[in-house]
C-alpha positions in Angstrom: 0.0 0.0 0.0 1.1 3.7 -1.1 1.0 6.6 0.8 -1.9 8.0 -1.5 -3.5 5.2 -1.6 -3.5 5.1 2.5 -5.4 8.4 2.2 -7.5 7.4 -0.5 -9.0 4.3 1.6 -9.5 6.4 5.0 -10.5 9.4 3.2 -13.6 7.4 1.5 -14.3 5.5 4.5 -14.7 8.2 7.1 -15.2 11.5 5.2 -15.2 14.9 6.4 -14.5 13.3 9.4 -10.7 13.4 8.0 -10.0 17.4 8.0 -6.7 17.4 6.2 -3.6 14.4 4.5 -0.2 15.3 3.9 3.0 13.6 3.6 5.2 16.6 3.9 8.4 13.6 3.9 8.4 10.1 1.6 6.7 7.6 3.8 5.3 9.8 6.7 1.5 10.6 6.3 -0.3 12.7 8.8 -4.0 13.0 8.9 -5.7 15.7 11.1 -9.0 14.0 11.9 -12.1 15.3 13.8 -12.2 14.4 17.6 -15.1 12.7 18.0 -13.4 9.8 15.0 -10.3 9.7 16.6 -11.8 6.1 18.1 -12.9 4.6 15.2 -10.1 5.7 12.7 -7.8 4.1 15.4 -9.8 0.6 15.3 -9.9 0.9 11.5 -5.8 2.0 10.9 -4.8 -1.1 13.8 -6.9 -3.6 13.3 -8.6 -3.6 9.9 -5.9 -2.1 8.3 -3.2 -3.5 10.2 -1.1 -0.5 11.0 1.1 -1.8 14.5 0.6 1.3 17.3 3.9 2.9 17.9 3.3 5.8 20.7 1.2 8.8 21.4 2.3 12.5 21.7 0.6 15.3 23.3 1.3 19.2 22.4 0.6 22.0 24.5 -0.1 24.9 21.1 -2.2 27.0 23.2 0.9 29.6 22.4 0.4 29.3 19.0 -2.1 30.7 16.5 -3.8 27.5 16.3 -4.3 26.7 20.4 -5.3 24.5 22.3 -3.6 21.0 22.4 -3.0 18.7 19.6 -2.7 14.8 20.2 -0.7 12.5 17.9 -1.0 8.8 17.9 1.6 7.2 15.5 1.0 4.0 13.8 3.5 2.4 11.7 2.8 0.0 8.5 6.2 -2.1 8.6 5.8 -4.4 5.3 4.9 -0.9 3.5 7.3 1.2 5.2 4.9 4.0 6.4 4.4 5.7 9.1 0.7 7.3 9.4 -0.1 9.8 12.2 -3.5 10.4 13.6 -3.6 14.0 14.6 -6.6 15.8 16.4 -6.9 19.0 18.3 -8.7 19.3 21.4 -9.8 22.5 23.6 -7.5 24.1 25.8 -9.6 24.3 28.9 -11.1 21.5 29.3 -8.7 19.2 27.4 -10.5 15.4 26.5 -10.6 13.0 24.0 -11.8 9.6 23.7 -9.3 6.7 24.2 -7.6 4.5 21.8 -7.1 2.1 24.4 -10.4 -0.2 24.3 -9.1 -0.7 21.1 -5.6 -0.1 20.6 -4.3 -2.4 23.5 -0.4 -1.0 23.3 -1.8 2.4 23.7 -2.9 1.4 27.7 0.7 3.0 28.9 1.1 6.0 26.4 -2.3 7.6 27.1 -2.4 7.3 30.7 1.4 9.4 30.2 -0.7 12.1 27.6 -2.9 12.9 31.1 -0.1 12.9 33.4 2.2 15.4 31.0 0.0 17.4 29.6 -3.2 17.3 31.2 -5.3 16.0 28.1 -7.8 13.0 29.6 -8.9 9.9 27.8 -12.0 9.7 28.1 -13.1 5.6 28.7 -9.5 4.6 29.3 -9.9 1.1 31.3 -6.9 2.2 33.7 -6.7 6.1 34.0 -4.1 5.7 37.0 -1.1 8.1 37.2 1.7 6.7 35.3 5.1 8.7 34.9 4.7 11.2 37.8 5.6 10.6 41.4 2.6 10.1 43.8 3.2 12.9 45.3 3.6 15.4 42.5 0.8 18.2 42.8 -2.5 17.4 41.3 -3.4 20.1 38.0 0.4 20.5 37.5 1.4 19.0 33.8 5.2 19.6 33.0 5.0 19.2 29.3 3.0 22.3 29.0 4.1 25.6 28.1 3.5 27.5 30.9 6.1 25.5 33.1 9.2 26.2 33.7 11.9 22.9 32.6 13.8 24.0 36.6 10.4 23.8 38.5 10.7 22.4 41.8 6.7 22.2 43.0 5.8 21.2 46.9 5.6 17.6 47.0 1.3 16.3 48.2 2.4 14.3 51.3 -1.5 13.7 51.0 -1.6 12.2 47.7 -1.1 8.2 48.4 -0.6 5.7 45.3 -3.4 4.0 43.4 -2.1 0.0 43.7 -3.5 -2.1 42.0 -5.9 -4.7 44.2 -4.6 -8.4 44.1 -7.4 -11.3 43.5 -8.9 -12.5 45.9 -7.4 -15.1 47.9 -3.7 -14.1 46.7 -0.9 -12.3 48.3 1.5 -9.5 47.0 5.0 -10.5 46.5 7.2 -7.3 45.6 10.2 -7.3 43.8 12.2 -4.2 44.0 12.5 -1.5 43.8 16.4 -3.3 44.2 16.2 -6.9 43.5 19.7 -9.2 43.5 19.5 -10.2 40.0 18.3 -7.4 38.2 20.5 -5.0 36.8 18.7 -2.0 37.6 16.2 -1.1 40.0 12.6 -1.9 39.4 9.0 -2.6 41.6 6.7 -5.5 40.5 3.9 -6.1 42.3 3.4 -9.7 41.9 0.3 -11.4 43.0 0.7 -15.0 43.7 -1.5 -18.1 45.3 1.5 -20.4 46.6 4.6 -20.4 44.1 2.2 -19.9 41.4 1.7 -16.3 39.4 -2.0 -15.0 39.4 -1.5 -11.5 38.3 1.1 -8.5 38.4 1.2 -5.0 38.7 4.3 -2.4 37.5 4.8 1.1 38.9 8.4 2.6 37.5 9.3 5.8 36.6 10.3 7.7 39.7 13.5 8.7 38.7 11.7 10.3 35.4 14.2 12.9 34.7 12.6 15.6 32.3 14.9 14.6 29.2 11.8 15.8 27.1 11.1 19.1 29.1 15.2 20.1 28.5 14.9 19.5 25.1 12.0 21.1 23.9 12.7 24.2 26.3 16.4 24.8 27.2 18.4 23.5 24.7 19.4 24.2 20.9 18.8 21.7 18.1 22.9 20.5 18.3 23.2 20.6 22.5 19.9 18.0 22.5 21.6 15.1 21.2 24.4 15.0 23.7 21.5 14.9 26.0 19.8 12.2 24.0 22.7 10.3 24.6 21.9 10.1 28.2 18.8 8.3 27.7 19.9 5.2 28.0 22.9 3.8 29.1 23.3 1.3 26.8 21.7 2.5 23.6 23.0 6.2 23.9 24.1 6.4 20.3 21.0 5.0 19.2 19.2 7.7 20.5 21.5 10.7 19.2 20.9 8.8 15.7 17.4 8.9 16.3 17.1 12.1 16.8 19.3 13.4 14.7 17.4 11.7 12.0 14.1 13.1 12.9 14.9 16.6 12.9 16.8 15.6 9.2 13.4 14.4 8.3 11.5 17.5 9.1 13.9 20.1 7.4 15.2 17.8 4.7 18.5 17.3 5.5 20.5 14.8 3.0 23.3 13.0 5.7 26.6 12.6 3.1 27.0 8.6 2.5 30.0 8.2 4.6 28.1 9.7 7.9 25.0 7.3 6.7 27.7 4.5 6.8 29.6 5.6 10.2 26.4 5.7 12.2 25.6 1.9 10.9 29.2 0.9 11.9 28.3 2.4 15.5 25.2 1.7 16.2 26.3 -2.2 15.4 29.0 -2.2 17.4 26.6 -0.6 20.4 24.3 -3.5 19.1 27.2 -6.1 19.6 28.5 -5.1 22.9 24.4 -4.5 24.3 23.6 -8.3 23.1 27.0 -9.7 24.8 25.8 -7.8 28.5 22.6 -9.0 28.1 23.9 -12.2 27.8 26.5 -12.4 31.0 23.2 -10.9 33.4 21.1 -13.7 31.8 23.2 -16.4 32.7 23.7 -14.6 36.0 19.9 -14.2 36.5 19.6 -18.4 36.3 22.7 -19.1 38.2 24.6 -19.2 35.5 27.8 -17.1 36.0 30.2 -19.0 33.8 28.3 -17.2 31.3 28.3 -13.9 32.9 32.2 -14.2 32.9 32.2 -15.3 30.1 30.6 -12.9 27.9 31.7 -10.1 29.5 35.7 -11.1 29.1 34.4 -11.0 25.3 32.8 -7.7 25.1 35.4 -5.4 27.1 37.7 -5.5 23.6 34.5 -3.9 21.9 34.2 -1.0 24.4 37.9 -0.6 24.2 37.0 -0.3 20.9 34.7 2.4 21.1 36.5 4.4 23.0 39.3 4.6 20.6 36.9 5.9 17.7 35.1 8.3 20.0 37.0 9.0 22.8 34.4 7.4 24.9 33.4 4.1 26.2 30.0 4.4 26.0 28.6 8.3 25.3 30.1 8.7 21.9 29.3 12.2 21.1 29.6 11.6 17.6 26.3 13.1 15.9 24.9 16.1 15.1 21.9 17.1 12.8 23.6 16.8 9.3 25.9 14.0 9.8 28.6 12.8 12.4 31.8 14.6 14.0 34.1 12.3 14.2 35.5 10.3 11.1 36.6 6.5 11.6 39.9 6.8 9.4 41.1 3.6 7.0 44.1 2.9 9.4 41.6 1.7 11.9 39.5 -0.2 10.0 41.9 -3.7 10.2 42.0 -3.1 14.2 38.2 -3.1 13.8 38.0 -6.0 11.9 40.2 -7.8 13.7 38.1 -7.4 17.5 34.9 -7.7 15.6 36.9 -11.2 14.1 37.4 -12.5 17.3 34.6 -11.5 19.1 33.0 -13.7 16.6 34.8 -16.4 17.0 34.7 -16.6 21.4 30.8 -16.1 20.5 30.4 -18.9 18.3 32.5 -20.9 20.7 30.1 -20.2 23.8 26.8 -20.3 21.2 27.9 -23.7 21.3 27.8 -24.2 24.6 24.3 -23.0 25.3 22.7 -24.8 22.7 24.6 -27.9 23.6 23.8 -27.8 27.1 20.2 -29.5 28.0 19.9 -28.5 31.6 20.3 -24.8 30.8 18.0 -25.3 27.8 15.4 -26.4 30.0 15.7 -23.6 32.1 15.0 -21.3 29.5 12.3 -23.5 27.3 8.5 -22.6 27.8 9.5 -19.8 30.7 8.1 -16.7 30.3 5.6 -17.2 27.5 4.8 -14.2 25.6 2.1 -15.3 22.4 2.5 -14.4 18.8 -1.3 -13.0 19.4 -0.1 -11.1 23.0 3.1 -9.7 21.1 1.1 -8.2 18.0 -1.6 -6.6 20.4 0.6 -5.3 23.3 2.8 -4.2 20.1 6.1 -4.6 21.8 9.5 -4.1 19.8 12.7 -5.9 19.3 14.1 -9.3 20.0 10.5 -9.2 22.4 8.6 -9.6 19.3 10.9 -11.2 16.4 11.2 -14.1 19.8 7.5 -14.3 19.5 7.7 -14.9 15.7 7.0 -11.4 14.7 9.3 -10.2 11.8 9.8 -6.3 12.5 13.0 -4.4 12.5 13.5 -1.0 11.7 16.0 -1.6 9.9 14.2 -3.3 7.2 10.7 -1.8 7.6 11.4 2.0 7.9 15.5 2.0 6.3 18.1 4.6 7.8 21.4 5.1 8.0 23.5 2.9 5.6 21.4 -0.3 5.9 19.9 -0.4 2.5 23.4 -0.9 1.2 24.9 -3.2 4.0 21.6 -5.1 4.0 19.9 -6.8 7.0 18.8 -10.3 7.7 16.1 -10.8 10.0 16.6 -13.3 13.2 13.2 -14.5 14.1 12.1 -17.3 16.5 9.0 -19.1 17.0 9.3 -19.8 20.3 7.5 -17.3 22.0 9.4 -17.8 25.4 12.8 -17.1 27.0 14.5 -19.1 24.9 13.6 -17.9 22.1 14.4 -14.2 22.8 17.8 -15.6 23.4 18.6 -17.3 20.4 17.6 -13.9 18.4 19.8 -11.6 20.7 22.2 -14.4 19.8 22.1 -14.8 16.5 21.9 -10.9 15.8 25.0 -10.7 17.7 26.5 -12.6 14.6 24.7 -10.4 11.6 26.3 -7.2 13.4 29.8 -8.4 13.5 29.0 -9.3 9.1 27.0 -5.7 9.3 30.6 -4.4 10.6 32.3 -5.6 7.8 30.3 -4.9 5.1 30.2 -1.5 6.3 33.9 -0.7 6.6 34.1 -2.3 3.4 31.8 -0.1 1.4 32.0 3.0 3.1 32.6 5.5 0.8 34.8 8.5 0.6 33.6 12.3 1.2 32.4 14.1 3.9 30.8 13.4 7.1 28.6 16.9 7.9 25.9 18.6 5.7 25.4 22.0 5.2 22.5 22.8 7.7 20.6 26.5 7.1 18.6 27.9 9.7 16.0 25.6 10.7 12.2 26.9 10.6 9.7 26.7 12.9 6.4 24.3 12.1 8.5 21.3 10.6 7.4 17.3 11.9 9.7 14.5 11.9 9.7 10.9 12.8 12.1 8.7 13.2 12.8 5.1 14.0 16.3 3.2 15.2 16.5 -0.4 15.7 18.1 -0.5 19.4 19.3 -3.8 21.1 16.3 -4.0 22.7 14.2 -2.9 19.9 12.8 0.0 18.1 13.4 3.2 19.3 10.9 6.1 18.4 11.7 9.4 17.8 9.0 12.7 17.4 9.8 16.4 17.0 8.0 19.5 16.1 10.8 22.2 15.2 10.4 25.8 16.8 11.9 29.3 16.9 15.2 31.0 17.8 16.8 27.1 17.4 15.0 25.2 19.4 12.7 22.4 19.0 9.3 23.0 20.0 8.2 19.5 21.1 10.4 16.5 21.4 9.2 13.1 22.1 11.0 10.1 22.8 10.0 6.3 23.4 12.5 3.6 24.3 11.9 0.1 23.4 11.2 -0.7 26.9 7.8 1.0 26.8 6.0 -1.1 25.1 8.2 -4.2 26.2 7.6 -4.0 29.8 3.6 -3.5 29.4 3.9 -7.6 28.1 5.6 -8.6 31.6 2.0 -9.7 33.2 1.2 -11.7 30.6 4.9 -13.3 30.2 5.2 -14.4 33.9 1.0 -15.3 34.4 0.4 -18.9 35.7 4.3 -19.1 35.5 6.4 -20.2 39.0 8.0 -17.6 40.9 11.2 -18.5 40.6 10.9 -17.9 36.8 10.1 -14.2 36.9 13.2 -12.8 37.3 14.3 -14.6 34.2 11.3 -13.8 32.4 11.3 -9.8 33.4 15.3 -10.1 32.5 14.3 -11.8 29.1 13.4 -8.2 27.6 16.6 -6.8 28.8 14.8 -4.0 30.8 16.4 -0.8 30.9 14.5 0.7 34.0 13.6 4.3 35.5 15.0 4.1 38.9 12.6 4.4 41.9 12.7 5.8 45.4 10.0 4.2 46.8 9.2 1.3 49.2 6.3 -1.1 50.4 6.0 -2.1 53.8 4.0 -5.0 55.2 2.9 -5.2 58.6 3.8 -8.7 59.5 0.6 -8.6 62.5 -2.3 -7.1 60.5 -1.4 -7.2 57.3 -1.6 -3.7 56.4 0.3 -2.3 53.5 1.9 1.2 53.5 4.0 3.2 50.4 6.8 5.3 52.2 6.9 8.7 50.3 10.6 9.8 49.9 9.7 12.9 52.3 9.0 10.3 55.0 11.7 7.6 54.4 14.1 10.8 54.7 12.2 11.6 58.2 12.6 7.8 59.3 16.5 8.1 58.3 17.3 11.4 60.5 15.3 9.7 63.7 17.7 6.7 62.8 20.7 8.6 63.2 19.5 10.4 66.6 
């Protein structure tokens, strides 16, 4: 399906109901649409059409001639390469719409965050509980809008107490986290269990939500925000820079010279390559397993020594700006490359090997954590999450950046739908990166790295997708005045993945959820908060952080 023909097929189906169609860049069609269809166009784009949800974005534009506040859910259709984005505008004092979520299920997390940001409600959402503020962050106060400040530091509601979820009956709460031994980062989980048997689970994360949005779209120029994007994860920094980067290319029509397009594929492989290999040593640690975690992380310290050699930096390359890259990866390094990249591959194959050959470990990983080709495609999560449940997206392929058209991809799918499965992917991509690398110093061509960039004007979209370790990152902006973008949105492929953790670990044993959360290779907000049982009635209380701090200084007296 084309572009035009997208708009042709919604345009006769739903009429003036479908104010306005552009495609103002090759493969990106946005449709402003009446509010009261934003519902049914949703139903018809997801699951009639078979568009796969990507994330929703909410705009304060009450500054702006055209007011009041403009929602944005973004759908992508993979196999055609298209993005289409639902846009409607909504009042700007008494800011509703109807949700997506009755029948967009991977919307559930990304409109509860359009309420808590900005302030717009979903009407008939089926769980309008707070979501990315703290609990006791003051009640009318939305950070995304225009009218406040990116430094604000508000009162904290000592009143305000969190909205848990209620167990079944009959079961009791188990938390893990906020610091659990096994995982990597911190995390809560509610989970609700009836003897070593999972009923039901409940996530609250983002406490540690640091305003990386709010910066970018207030206090920084267009070059400063991807040193910031960087930050975002610490894994996947460079994908996000990329991601960026590319986005605000897309809305001001920016052609990136052929060797940048080729540098930031060498990167964000080797990122890919040394992301895959941790994953790996934390899995095997997470099942007792620490051969492996020696194991693969001996292998992947060449790679970051690597990396800093390029960049300077182990990690936080600051490499890209909007127009290309800043650093140049010159032909006397390309045989070191090839040569860690060469025996990387071979230590990997050797301990591939291993793990397949070895049943006990196998059996620990079969038919854990059981996420459903069905579950995957509805709760529309990203990554080796998805291709492990059988789904065939990537980036990559579906919406090509970068240099990957010429160094081609090869899609590692499994039909598992369990822990082992998302393995063997992460495994077996591990291996396509290090031929990626190759390819790519191979037929990276000469000439330079930067673009001429002009002033950038105000008014311009762009959306842009990376294919990150843990899946596809997603990338909105809306360009501004005086150098600065207007709105900047940002998902990580966590998002969506973490939304499938109930339904990966229900009717599973309890010793298998920390392998089964561990399986998406979580990359969590950290969290300040604690539950406390009392061990003779049974009551439950959520310390705020104002009252753990009280507890710690009468500790010390």
């Amino acid at each position: 399906m084309t572009s035009q023909e997208l708009m042709d097929r919604l345009k006769q189906r739903f009429g003036e109901a479908i104010a306005s169609a552009r495609e103002p860049a090759p493969g990106a069609v946005y449709l402003g649409i009446a509010p009261q269809a934003v519902g049914p166009i949703a139903d018809c784009v997801s699951n009639e059409m078979g568009a796969r949800f990507l994330i929703t974005t909410g705009t304060d534009e009450r500054p702006l001639p055209e007011g009041g506040f403009r929602v944005s859910h973004i759908f992508s259709f993979d196999q055609d390469k298209l993005f289409c984005i639902l846009q409607t505008r909504v009042n700007g004092d008494d800011p509703e719409v109807d949700a997506i979520t009755p029948k967009v299920r991977g919307a559930m997390w990304a409109e509860r965050e359009l309420f808590d940001v900005v302030g717009v409600k979903s009407r008939n959402h089926p769980d309008p509980r707070r979501l990315l503020l703290a609990d006791d962050w003051p009640a009318g106060l939305y950070p995304l809008r225009k009218d406040v400040p990116f430094d604000i530091k508000p009162e904290p509601d000592f009143s305000a107490r969190p909205q848990l979820a209620e167990p079944p009956e009959g079961a009791s709460v188990l938390p893990i986290g906020p610091f659990f031994p096994v995982l990597e980062e911190p995390a809560y989980f509610r989970v609700f269990v009836e003897g070593e048997t999972v009923v039901g689970c409940d996530y609250r994360g983002f406490y540690n939500h640091r305003g990386i949005e709010k910066l970018g779209d207030s206090a920084l120029t267009y070059n400063q925000v991807p040193f910031l994007a960087e930050r975002i994860c610490g894994i996947c920094g460079f994908i996000h820079s990329t991601c960026y980067c590319q986005a605000v290319e897309q809305a001001v029509e920016i052609e990136v010279p052929a060797r940048a397009r080729f540098i930031r594929s060498l990167m964000l492989e080797l990122e890919r390559v040394h992301s895959h290999i941790l994953w790996l040593g934390i899995a095997g640690h997470i099942i007792g397993f620490d051969t492996i975690l020696m194991q693969a992380w001996r292998i992947r310290e060449p790679v970051m020594w690597l990396c800093e050699k390029i960049s300077g930096n182990r990690k936080t390359y600051g490499m890209n700006l909007v127009g290309g890259v800043r650093r140049d990866i010159p032909k006397e390094d390309h045989e070191e490359i090839l040569g860690v990249v060469g025996k990387v591959e071979r230590e990997m194959a050797e301990v591939i090997g291993a793990i397949v050959g070895d049943t006990p470990l196998i059996m620990r990983l079969k038919d854990v954590g059981p996420l459903p080709e069905k579950d995957a495609r509805e709760i529309c999560v990203a990554g080796p999450t998805a291709r492990g449940s059988n789904v065939a997206i990537d980036s990559r392929i579906d919406h090509p950046y970068a240099a990957y058209p010429e160094i081609g991809v090869e899609i590692k799918v499994q039909p598992g739908c369990d822990v082992l499965a998302r393995t063997l992917v992460r495994l077996e991509e591990t291996m396509e990166s290090i031929r990626q690398i190759r390819v790519a110093l191979h037929e990276m061509p000469d000439g330079p790295i930067m673009a001429r960039v002009d002033a950038i004007p105000a008014g311009r979209e762009g959306v842009s997708v990376v294919e990150a370790p843990r899946g596809e990152a997603i990338h909105y902006v809306l360009t501004g005045d005086d150098n600065h973008l207007y709105r900047w949105r940002v998902r990580a492929p966590t998002y969506p993945n973490l939304q499938a953790v109930p339904t990966m670990i229900q009717g599973q044993q309890i010793a298998d959820v920390p392998i089964s959360i561990g399986s998406i290779d979580p990359c969590f907000s950290c969290t300040e908060r604690m539950e406390v049982v009392d061990t003779r009635t049974q009551a439950v209380r959520v310390f705020s952080q104002q009252e753990l701090l009280e507890l710690s200084r009468r500790s010390r007296r």
